[in-house]
PDB file as gemmi writes it, atoms N, CA and C in Angstrom:
CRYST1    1.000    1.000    1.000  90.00  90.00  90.00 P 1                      
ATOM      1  N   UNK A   1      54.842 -34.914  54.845  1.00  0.00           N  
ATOM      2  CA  UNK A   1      53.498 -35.409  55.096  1.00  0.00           C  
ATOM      3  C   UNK A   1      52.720 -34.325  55.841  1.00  0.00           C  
ATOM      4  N   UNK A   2      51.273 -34.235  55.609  1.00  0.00           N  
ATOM      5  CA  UNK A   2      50.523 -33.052  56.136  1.00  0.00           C  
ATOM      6  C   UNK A   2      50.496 -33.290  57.781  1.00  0.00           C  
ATOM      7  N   UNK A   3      50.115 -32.714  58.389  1.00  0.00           N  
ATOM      8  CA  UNK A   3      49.781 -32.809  59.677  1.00  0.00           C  
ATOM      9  C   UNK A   3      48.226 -33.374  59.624  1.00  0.00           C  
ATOM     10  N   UNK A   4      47.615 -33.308  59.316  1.00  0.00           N  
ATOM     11  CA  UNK A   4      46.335 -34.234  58.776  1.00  0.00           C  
ATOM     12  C   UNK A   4      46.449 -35.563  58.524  1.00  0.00           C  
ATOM     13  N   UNK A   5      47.434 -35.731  57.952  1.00  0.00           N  
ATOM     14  CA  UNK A   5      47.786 -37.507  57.602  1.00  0.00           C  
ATOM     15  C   UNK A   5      48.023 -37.921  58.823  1.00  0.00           C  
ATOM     16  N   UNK A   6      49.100 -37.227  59.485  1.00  0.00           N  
ATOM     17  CA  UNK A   6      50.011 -37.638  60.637  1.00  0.00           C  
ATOM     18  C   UNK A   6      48.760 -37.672  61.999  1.00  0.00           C  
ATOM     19  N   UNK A   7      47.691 -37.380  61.854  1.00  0.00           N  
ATOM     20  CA  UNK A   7      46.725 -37.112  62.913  1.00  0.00           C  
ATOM     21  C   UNK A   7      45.468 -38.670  62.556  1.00  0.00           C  
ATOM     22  N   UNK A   8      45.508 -38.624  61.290  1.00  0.00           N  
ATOM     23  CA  UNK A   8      44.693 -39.615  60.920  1.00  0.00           C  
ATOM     24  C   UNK A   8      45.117 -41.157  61.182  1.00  0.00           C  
ATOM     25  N   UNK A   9      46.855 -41.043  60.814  1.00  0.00           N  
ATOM     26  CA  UNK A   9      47.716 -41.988  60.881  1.00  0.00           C  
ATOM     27  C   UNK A   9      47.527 -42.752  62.713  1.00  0.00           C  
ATOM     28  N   UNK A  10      47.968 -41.633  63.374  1.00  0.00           N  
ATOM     29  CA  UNK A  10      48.118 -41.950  64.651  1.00  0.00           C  
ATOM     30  C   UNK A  10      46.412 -43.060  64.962  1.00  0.00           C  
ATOM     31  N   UNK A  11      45.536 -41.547  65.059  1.00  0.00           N  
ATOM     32  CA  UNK A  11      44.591 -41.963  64.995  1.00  0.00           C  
ATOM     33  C   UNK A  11      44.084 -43.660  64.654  1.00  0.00           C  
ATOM     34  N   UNK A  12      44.035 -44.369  63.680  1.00  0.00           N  
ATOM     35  CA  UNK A  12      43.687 -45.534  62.744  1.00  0.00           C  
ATOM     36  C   UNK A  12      44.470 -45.942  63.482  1.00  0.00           C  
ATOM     37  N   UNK A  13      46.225 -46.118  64.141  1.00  0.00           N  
ATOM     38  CA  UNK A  13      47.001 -46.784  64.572  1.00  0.00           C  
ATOM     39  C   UNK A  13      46.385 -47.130  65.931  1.00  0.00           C  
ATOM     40  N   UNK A  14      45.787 -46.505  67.059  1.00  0.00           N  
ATOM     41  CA  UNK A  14      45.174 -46.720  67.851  1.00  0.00           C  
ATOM     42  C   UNK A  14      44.388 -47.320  67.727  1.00  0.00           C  
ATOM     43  N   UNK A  15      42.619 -47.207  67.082  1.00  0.00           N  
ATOM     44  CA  UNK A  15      41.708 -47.791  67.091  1.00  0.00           C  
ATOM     45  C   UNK A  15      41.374 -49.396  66.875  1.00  0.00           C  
ATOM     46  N   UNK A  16      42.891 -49.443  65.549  1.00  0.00           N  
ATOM     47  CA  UNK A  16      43.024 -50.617  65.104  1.00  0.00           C  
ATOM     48  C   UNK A  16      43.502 -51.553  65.846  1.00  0.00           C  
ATOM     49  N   UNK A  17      44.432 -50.978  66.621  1.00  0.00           N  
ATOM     50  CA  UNK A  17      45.231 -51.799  68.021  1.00  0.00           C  
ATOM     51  C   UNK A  17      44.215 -52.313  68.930  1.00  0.00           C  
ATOM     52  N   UNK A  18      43.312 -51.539  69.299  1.00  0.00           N  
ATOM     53  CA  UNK A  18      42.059 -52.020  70.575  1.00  0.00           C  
ATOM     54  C   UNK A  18      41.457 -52.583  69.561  1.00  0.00           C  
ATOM     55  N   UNK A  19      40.326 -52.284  68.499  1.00  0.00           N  
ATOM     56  CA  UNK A  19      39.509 -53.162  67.858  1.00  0.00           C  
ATOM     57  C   UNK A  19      40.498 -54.924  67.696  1.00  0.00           C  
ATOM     58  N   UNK A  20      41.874 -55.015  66.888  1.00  0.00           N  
ATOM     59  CA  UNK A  20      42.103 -56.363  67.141  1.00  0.00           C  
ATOM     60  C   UNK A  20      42.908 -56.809  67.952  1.00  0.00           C  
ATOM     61  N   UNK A  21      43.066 -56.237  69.236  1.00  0.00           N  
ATOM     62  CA  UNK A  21      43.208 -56.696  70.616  1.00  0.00           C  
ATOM     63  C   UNK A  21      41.608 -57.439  71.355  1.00  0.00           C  
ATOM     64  N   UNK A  22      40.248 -56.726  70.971  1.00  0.00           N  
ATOM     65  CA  UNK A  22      39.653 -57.000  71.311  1.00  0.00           C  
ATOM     66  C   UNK A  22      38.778 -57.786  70.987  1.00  0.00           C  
ATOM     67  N   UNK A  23      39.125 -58.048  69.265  1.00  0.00           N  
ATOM     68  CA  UNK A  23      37.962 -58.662  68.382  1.00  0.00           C  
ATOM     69  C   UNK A  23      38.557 -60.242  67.742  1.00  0.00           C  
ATOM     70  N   UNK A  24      39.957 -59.966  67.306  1.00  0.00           N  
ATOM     71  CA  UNK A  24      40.604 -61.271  66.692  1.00  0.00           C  
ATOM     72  C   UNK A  24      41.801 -62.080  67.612  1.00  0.00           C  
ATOM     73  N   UNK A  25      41.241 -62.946  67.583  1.00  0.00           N  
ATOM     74  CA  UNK A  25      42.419 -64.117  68.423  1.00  0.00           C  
ATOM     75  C   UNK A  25      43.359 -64.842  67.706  1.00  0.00           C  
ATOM     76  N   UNK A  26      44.391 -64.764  68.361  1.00  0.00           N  
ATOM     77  CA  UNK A  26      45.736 -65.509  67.404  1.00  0.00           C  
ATOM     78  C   UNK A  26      46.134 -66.245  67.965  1.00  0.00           C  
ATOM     79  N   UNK A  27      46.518 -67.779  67.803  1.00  0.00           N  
ATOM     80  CA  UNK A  27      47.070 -68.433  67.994  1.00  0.00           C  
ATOM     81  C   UNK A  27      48.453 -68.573  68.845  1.00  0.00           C  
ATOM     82  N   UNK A  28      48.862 -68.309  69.897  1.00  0.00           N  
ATOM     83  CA  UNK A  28      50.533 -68.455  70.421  1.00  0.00           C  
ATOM     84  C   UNK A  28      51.274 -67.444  69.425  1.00  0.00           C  
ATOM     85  N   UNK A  29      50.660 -65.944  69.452  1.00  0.00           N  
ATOM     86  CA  UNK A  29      51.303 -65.281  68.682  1.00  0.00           C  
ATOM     87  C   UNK A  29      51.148 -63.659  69.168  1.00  0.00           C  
ATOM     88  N   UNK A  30      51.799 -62.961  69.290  1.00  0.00           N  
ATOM     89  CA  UNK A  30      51.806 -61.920  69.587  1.00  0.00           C  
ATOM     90  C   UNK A  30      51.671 -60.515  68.935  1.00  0.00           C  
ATOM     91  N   UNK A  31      50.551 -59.873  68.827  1.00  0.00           N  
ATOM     92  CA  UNK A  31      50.400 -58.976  67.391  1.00  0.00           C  
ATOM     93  C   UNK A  31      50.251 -57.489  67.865  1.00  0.00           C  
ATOM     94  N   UNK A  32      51.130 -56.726  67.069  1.00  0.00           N  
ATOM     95  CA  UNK A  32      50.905 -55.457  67.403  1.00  0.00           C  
ATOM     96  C   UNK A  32      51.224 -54.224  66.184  1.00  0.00           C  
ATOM     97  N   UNK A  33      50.374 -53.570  65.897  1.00  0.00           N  
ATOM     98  CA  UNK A  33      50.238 -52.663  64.380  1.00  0.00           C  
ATOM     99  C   UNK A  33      51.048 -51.728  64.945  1.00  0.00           C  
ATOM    100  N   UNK A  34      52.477 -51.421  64.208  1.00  0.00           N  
ATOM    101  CA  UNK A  34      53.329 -51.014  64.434  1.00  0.00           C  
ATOM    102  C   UNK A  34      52.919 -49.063  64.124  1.00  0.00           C  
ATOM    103  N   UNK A  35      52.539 -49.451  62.894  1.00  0.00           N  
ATOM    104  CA  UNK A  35      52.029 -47.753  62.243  1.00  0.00           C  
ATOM    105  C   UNK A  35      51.554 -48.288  61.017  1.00  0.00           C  
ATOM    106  N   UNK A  36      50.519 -46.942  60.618  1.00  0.00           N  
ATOM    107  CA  UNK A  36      49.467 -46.964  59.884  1.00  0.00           C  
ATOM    108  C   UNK A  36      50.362 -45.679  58.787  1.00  0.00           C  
ATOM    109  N   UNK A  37      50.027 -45.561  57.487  1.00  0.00           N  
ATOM    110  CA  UNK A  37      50.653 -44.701  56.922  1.00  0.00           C  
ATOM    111  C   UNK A  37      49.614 -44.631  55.687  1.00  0.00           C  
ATOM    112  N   UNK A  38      48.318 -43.839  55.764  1.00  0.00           N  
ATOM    113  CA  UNK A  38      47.452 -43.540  54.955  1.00  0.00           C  
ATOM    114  C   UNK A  38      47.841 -42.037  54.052  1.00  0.00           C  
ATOM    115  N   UNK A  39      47.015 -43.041  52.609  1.00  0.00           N  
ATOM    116  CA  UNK A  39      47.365 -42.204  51.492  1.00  0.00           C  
ATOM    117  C   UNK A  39      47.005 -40.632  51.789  1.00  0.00           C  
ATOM    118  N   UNK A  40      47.304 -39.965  50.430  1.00  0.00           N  
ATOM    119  CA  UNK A  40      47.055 -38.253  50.871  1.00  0.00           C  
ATOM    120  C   UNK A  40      45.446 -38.084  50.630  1.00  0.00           C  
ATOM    121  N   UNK A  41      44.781 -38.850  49.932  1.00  0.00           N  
ATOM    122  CA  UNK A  41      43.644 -38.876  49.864  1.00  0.00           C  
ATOM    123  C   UNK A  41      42.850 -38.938  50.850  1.00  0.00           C  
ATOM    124  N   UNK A  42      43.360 -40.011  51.631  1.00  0.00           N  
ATOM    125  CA  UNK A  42      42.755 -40.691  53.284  1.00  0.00           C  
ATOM    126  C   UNK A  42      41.625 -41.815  52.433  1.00  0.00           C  
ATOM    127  N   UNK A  43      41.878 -42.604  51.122  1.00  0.00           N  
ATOM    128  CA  UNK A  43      41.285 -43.873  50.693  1.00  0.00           C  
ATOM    129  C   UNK A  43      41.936 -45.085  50.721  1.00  0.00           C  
ATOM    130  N   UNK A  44      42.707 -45.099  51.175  1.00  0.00           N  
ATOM    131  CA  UNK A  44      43.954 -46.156  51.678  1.00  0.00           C  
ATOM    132  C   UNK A  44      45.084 -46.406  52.335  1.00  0.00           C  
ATOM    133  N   UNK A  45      44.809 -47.380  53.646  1.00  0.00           N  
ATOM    134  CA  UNK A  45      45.794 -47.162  54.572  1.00  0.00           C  
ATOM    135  C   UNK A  45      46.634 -48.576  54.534  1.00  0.00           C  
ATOM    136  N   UNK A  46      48.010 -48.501  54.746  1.00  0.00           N  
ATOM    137  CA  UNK A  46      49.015 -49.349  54.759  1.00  0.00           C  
ATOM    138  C   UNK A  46      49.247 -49.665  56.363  1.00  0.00           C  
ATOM    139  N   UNK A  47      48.980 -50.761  56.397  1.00  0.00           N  
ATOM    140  CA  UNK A  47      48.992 -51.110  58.124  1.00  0.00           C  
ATOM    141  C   UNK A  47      49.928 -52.201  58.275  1.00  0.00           C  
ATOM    142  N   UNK A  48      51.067 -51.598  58.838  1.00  0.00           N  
ATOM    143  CA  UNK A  48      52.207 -52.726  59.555  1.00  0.00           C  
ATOM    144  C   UNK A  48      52.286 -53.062  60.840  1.00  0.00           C  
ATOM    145  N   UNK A  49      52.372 -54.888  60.489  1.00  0.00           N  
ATOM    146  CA  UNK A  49      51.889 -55.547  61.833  1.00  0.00           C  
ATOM    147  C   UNK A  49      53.402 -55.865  61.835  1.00  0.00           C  
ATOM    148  N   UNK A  50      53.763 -56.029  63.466  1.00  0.00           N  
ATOM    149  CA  UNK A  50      54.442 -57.517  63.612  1.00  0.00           C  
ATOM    150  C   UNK A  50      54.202 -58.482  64.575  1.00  0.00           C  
ATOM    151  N   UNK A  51      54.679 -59.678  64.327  1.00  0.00           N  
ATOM    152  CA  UNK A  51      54.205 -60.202  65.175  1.00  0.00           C  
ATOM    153  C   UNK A  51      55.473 -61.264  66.256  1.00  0.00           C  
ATOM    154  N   UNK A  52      55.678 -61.293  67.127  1.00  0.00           N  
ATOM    155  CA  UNK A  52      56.206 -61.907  67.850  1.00  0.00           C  
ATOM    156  C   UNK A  52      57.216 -63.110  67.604  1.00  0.00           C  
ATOM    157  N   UNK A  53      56.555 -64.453  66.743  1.00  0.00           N  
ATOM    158  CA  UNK A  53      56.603 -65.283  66.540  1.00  0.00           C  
ATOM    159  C   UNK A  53      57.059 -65.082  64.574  1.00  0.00           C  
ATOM    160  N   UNK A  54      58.443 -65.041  64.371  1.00  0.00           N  
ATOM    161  CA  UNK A  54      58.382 -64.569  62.910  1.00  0.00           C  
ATOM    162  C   UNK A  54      57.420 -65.563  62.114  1.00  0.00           C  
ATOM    163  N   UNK A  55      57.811 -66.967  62.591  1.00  0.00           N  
ATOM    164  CA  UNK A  55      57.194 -68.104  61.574  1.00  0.00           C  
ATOM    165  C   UNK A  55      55.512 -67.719  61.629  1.00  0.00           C  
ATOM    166  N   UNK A  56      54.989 -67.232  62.026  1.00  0.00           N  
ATOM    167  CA  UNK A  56      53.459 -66.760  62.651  1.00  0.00           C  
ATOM    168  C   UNK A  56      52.673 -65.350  61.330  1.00  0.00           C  
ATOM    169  N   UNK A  57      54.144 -64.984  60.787  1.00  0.00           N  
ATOM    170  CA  UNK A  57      53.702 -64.074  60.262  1.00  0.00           C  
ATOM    171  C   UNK A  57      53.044 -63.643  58.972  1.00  0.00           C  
ATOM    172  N   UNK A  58      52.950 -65.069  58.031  1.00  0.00           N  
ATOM    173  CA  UNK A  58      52.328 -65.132  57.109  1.00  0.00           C  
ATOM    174  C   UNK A  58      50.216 -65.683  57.316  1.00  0.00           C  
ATOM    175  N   UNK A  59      50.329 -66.451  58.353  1.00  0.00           N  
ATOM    176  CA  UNK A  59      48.926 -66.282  59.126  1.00  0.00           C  
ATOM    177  C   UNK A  59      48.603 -65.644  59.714  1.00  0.00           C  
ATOM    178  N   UNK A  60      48.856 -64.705  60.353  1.00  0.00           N  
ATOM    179  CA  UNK A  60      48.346 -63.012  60.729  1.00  0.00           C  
ATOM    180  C   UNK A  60      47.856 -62.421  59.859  1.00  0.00           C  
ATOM    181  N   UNK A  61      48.853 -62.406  58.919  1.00  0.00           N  
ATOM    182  CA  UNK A  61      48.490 -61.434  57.692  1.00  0.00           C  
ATOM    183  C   UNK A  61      46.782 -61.993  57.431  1.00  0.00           C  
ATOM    184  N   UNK A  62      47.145 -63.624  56.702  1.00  0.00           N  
ATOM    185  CA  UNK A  62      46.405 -64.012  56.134  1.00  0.00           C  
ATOM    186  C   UNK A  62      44.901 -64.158  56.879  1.00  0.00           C  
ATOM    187  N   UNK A  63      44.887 -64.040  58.155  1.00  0.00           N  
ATOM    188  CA  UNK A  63      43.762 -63.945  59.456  1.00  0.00           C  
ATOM    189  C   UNK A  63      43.110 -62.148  59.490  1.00  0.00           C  
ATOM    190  N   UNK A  64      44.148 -61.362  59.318  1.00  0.00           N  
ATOM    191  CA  UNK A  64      43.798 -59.813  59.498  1.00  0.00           C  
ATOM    192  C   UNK A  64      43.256 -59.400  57.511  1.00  0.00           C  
ATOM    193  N   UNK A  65      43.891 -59.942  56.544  1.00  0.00           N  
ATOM    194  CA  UNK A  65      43.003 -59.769  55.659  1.00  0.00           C  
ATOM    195  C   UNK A  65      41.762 -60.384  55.289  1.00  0.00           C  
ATOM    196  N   UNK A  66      41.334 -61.818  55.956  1.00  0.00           N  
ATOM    197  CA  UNK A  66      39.747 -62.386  56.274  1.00  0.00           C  
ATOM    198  C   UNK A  66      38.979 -61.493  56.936  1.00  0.00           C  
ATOM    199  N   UNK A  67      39.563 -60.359  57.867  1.00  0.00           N  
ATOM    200  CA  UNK A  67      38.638 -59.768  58.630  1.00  0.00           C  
ATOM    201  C   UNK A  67      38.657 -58.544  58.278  1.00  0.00           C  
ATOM    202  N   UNK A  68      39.148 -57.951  57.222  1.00  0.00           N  
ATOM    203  CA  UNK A  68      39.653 -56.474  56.758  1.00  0.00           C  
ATOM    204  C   UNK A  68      38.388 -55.985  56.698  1.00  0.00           C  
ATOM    205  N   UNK A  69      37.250 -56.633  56.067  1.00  0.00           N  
ATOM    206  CA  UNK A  69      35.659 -55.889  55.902  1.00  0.00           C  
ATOM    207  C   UNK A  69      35.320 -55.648  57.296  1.00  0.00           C  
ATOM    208  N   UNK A  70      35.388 -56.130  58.353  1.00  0.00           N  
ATOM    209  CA  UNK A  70      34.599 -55.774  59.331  1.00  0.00           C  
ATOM    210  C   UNK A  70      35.313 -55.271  60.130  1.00  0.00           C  
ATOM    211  N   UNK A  71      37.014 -55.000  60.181  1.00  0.00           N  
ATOM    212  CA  UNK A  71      37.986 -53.908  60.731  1.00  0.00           C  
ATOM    213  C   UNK A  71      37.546 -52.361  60.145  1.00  0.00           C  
ATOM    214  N   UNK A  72      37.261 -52.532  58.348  1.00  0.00           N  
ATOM    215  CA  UNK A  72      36.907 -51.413  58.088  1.00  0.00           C  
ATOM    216  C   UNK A  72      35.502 -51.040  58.420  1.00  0.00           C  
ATOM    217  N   UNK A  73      34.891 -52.006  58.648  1.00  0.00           N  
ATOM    218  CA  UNK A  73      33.243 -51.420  59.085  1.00  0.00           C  
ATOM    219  C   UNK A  73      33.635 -51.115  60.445  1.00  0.00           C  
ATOM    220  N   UNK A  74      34.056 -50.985  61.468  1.00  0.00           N  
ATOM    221  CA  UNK A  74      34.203 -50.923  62.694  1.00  0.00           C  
ATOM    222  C   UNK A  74      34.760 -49.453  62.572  1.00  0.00           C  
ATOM    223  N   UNK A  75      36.041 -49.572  61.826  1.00  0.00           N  
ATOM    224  CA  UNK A  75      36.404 -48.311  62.129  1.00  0.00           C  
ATOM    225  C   UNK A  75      35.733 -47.009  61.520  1.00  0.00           C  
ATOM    226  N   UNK A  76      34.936 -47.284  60.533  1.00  0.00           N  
ATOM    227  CA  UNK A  76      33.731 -46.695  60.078  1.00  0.00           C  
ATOM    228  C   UNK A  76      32.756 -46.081  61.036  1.00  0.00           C  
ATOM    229  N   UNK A  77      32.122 -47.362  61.812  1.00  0.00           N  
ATOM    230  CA  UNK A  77      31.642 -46.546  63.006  1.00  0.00           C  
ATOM    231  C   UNK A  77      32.326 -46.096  64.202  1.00  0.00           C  
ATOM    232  N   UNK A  78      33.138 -46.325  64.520  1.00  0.00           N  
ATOM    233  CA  UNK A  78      34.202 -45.767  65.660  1.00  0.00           C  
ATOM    234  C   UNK A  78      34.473 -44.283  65.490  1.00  0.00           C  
ATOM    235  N   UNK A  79      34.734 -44.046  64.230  1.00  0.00           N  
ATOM    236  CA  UNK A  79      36.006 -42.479  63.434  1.00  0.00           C  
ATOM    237  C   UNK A  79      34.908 -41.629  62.997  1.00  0.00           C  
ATOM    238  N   UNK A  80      35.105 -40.788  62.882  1.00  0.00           N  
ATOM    239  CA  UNK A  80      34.558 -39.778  61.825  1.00  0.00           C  
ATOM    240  C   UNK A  80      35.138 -39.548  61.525  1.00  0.00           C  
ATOM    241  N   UNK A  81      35.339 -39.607  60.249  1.00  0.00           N  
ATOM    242  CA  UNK A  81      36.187 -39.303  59.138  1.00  0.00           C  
ATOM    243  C   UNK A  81      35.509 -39.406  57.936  1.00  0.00           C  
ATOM    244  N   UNK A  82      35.980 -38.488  57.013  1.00  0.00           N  
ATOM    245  CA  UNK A  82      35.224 -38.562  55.837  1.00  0.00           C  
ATOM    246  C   UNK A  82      35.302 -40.202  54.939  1.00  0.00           C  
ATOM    247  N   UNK A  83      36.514 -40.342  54.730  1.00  0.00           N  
ATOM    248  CA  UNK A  83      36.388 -41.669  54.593  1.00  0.00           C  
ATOM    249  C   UNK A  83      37.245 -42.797  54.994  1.00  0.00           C  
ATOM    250  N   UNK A  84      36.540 -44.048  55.236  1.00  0.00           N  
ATOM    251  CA  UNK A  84      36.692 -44.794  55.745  1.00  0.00           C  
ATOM    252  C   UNK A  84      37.922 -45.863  54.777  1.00  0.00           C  
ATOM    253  N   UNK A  85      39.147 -45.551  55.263  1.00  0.00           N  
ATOM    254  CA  UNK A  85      40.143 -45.723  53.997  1.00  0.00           C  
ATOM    255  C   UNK A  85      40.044 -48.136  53.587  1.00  0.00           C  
ATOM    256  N   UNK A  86      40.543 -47.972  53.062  1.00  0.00           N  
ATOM    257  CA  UNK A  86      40.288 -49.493  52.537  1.00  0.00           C  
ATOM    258  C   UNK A  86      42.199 -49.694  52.735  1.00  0.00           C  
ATOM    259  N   UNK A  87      41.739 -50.846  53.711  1.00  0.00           N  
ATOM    260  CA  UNK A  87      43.045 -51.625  55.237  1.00  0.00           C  
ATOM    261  C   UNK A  87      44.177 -52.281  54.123  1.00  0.00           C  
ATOM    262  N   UNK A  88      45.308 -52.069  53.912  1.00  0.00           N  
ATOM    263  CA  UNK A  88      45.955 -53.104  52.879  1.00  0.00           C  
ATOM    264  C   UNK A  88      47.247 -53.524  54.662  1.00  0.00           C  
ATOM    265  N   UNK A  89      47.660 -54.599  54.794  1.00  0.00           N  
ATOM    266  CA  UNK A  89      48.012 -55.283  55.648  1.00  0.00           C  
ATOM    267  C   UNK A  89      49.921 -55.671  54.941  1.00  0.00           C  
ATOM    268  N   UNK A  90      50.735 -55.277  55.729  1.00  0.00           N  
ATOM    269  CA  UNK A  90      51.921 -55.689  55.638  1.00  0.00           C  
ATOM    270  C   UNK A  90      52.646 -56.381  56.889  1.00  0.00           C  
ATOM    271  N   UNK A  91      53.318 -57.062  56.795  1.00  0.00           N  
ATOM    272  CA  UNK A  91      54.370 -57.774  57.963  1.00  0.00           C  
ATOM    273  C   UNK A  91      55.526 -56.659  58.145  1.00  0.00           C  
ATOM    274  N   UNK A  92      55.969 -56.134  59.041  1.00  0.00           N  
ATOM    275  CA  UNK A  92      56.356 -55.254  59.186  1.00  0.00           C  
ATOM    276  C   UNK A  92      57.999 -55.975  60.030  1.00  0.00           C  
ATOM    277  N   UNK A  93      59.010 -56.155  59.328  1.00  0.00           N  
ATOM    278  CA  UNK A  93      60.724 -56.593  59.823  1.00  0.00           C  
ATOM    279  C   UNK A  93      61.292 -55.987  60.246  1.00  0.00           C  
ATOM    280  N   UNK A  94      60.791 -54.525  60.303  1.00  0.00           N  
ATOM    281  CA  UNK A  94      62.131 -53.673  60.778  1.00  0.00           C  
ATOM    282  C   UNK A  94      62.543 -53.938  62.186  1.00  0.00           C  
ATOM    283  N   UNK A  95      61.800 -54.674  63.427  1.00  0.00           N  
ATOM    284  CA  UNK A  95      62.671 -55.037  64.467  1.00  0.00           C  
ATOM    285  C   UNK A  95      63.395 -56.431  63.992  1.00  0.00           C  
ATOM    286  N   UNK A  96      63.335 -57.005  62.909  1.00  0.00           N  
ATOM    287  CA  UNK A  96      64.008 -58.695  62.934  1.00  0.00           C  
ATOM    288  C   UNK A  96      65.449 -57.699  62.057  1.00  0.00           C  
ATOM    289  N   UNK A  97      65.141 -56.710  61.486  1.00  0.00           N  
ATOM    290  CA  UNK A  97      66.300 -55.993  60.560  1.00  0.00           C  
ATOM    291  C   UNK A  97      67.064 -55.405  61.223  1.00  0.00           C  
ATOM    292  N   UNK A  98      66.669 -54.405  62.187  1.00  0.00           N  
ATOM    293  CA  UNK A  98      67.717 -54.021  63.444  1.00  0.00           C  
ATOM    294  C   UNK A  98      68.289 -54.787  63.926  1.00  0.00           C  
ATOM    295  N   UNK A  99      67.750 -56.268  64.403  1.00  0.00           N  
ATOM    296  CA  UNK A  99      67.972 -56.643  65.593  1.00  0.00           C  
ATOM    297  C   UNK A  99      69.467 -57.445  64.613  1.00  0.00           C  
ATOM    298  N   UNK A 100      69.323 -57.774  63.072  1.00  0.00           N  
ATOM    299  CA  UNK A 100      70.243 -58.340  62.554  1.00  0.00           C  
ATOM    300  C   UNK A 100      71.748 -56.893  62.159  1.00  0.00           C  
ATOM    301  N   UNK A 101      71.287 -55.768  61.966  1.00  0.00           N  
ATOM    302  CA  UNK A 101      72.143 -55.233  62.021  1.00  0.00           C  
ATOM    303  C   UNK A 101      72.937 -55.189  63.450  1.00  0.00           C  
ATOM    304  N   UNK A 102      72.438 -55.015  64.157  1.00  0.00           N  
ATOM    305  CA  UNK A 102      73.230 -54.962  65.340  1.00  0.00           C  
ATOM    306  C   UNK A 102      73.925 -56.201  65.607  1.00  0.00           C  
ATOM    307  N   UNK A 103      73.246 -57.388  65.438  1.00  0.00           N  
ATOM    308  CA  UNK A 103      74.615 -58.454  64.892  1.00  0.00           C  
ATOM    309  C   UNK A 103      75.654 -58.435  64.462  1.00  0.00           C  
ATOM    310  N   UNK A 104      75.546 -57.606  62.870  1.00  0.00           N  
ATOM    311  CA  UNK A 104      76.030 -57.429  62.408  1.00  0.00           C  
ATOM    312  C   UNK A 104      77.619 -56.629  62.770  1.00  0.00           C  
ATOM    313  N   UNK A 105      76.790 -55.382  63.617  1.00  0.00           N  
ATOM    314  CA  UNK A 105      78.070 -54.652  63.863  1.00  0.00           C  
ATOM    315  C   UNK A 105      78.645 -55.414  65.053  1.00  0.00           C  
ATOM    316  N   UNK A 106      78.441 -56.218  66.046  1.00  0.00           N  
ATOM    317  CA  UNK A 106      78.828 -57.094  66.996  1.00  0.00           C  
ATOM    318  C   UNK A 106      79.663 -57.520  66.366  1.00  0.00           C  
ATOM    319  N   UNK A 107      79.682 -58.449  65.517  1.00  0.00           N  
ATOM    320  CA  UNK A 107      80.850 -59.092  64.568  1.00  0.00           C  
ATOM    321  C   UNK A 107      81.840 -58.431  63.575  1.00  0.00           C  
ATOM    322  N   UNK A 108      81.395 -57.120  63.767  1.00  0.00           N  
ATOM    323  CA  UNK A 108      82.573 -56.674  63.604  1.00  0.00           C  
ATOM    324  C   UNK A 108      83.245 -55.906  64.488  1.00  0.00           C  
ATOM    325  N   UNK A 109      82.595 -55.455  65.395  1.00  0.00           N  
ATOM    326  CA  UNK A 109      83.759 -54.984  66.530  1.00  0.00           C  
ATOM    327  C   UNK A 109      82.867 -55.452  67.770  1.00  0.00           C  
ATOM    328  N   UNK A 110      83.261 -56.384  68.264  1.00  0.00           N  
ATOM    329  CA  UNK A 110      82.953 -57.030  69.605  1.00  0.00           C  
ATOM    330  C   UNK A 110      82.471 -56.028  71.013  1.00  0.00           C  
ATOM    331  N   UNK A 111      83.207 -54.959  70.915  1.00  0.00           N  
ATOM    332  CA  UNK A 111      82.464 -54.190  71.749  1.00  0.00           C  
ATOM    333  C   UNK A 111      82.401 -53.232  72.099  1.00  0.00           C  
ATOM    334  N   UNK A 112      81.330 -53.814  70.619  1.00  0.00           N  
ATOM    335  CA  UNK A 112      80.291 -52.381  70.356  1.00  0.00           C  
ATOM    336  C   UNK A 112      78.751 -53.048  71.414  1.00  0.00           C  
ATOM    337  N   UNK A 113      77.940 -52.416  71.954  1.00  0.00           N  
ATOM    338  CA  UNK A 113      76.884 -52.427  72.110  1.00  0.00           C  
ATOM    339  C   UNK A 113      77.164 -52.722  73.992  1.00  0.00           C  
ATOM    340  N   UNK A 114      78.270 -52.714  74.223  1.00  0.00           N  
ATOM    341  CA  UNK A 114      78.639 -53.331  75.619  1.00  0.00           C  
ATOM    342  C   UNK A 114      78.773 -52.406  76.763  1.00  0.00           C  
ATOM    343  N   UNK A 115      78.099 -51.924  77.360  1.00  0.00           N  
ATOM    344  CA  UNK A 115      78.740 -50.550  78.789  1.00  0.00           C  
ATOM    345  C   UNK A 115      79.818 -50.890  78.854  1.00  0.00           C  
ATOM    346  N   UNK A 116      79.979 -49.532  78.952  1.00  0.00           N  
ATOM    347  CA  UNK A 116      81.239 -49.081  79.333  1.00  0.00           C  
ATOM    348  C   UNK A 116      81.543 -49.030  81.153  1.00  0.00           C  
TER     349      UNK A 116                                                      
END                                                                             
């Protein structure tokens, strides 16, 4: 990946964090955009949320794509950037996937994960 992506990436990962920390309210749910991973173009960015509450996580989504026009108008005026990429929204498992691998290896050798 260019160092340009990786600057843009970061970038969008921030802004997006304060804009819906500051703009959208969730219900008994805890939301945080894990990473942003925009195309090479910079016309489309893949934004993984998770959220706290797994059962929570199909209304996040469905709450953060109602507001995708005015996340992208925001970050429109916030960024300069040539363009203002168009938000596609994923639920993001990889802590519910760790947290099951490490189960995983628990059950098979008891102690693993334990100080020594």
């Amino acid at each position: 990946m260019k160092h340009r992506q990786l600057r843009v990436n970061e970038l969008l990962r921030r802004e997006l964090s304060s804009i819906v920390a500051r703009e959208i309210t969730f219900e008994n749910a805890l939301v945080t955009i894990n990473q942003v991973n925009v195309a090479a173009d910079l016309k489309k960015a893949h934004v993984f949320v998770s959220v706290l509450k797994p059962e929570m996580g199909a209304k996040v989504i469905e709450k953060l794509e109602a507001h995708r026009a005015e996340l992208q108008a925001a970050i429109g005026r916030d960024l300069t950037i040539k363009y203002t990429p168009q938000l596609v929204f994923h639920l993001d498992e990889s802590i519910a996937r760790g947290s099951r691998v490490i189960e995983i290896m628990r059950d098979i050798d008891p102690t693993s994960g334990q100080p020594e």
